[in-house]
N, C-alpha and C positions, 0 to 999 in steps of 0.2 A: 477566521480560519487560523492565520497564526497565535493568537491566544489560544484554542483548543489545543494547538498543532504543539505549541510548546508546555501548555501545563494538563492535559487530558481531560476529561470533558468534568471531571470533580473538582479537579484544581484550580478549570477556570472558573475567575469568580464574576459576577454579573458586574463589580468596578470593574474589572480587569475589559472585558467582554463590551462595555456599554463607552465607558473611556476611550475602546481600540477604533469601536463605530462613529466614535462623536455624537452620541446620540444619548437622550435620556433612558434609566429604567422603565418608565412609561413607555416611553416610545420603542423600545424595545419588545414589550412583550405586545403592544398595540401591530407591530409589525409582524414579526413571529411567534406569537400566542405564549411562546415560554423556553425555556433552554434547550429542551431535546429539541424541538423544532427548529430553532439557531443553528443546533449541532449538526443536525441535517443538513441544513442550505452548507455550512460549512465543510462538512463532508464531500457534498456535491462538490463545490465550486476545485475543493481539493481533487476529487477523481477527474476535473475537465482542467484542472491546470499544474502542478508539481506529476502529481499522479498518473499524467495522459501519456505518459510515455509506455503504459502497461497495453493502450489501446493501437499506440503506435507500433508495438512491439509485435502484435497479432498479425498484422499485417509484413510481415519479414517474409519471405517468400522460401527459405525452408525453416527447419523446427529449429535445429541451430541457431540460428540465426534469431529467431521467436525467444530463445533462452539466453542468448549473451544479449540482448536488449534490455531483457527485464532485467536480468543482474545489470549487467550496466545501468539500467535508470534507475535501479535502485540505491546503487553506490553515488550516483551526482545527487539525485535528489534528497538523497539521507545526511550529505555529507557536505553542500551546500554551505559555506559561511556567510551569508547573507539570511538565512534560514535557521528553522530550529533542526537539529540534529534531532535524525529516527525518523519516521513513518507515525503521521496523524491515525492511519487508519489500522496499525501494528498495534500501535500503544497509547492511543487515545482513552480508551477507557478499560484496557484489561485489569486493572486494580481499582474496583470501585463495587461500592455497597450495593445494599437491595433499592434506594432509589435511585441507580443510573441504571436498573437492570435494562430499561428500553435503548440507551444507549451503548451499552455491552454486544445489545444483541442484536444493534444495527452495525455495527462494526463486525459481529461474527458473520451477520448477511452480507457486507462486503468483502470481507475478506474471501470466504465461500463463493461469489459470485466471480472472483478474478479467477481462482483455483478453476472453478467449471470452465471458463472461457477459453484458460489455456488447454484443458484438459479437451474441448473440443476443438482447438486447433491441433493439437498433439495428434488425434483422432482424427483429422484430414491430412495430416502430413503420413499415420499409417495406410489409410486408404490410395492414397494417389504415391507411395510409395516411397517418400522422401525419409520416414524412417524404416528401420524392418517389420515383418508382418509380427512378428511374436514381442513387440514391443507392447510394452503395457500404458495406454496414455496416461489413465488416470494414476498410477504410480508417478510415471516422468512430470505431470503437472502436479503432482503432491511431493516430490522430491526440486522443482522449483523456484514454486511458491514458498517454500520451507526455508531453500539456501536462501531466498531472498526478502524473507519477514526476519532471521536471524541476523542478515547484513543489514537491517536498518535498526535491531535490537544493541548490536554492538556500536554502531552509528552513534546512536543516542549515549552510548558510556564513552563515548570520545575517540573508537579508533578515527585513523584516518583514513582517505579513500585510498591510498597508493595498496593499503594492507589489505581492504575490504575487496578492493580489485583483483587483487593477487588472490584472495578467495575465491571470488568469483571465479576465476579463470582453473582453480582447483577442481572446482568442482564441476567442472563443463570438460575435462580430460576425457572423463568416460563414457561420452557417447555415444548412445546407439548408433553404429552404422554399419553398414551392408558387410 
C-alpha cells in the first residue's frame, strides 16, 4: 500500500512492490495473479485503514459535522509525517498510459463511490431536516469531495496541515443553514 501510496500505481515497480512485501516476484503474482490485483487489495486495505476516517465521518450526526470530518481526515491523513504526503486514491494513478487504464478506472470507482455516500448522507440530513429543504445534496457532496481531493493534491506538493486546515475551515464558512 505504501509503495503504490507514494509512487502511483506506474511508478510502482514490482522491485519496489515485492521488496516492501518480502516476498519473491513468483510469489507475488502466485499470490495476486498481477499488479492491478495487488493494486486493489492495496486500495482496500487503504479505504479500511488511513482512508476509514471517510467512513467515520458518515456517521457524524449532523452534515456539518459529516464535512469538517472529511476535511479534517483528509488534512492528517495527507499530511501525516510517518506517511506519504496526498491521497493513494486522488493520485494513485491519474497520470498513467493506456496499460494502467484498469487502474485509473478503479480509482475513478472510488473516488465516485465516496462522492455518492456523502451525497446520500447530505440527502438524509435534508430529509430529516438538519440541512435546509432547497439544499442541493449532490452539489454539497461534489463541493466536498472536491475541497478535499484538492487538500490532499496540495498535500503531496508539501503544504503543511496548519495551511491545509486553515483551508478547510474556509471553506466550511458557508454553510447551509436554516
Amino acid at each position: 500500500m505504501l509503495v503504490f501510496w507514494e509512487h502511483g500505481y506506474e511508478g510502482a515497480s514490482l522491485v519496489n512492490l515485492t521488496e516492501a512485501m518480502g516476498i519473491s516476484t513468483t510469489s507475488m503474482y502466485a499470490t495476486f495473479g498481477n499488479k492491478e490485483e495487488l493494486f486493489r487489495k492495496a486500495l482496500e486495505r487503504y479505504s479500511e485503514g488511513p482512508g476509514a476516517y471517510v467512513t467515520r465521518a458518515l456517521d457524524e450526526p449532523t452534515a456539518l459535522g459529516v464535512a469538517t470530518a472529511i476535511l479534517a481526515g483528509t488534512v492528517r491523513t495527507t499530511t501525516r509525517a510517518a506517511r506519504p504526503h496526498g491521497c493513494l486514491g486522488v493520485q494513485g494513478a491519474l497520470a498513467t498510459g493506456d496499460t494502467a487504464r484498469g487502474a485509473r478506472d478503479r480509482l475513478a470507482a472510488w473516488r465516485n463511490d465516496v462522492y455518492s455516500r456523502v451525497r446520500e448522507r447530505f440527502q438524509r440530513a435534508v430529509d430529516d431536516g438538519d440541512l435546509p429543504a432547497d439544499t442541493d445534496p449532490a452539489f454539497l457532496a461534489r463541493y466536498v469531495t472536491t475541497v478535499s481531493a484538492g487538500i490532499a493534491v496540495q498535500a503531496a506538493s508539501g503544504v503543511g496541515s496548519d495551511e491545509l486546515q486553515e483551508i478547510a475551515d474556509v471553506a466550511l464558512r458557508h454553510w447551509p443553514i436554516h
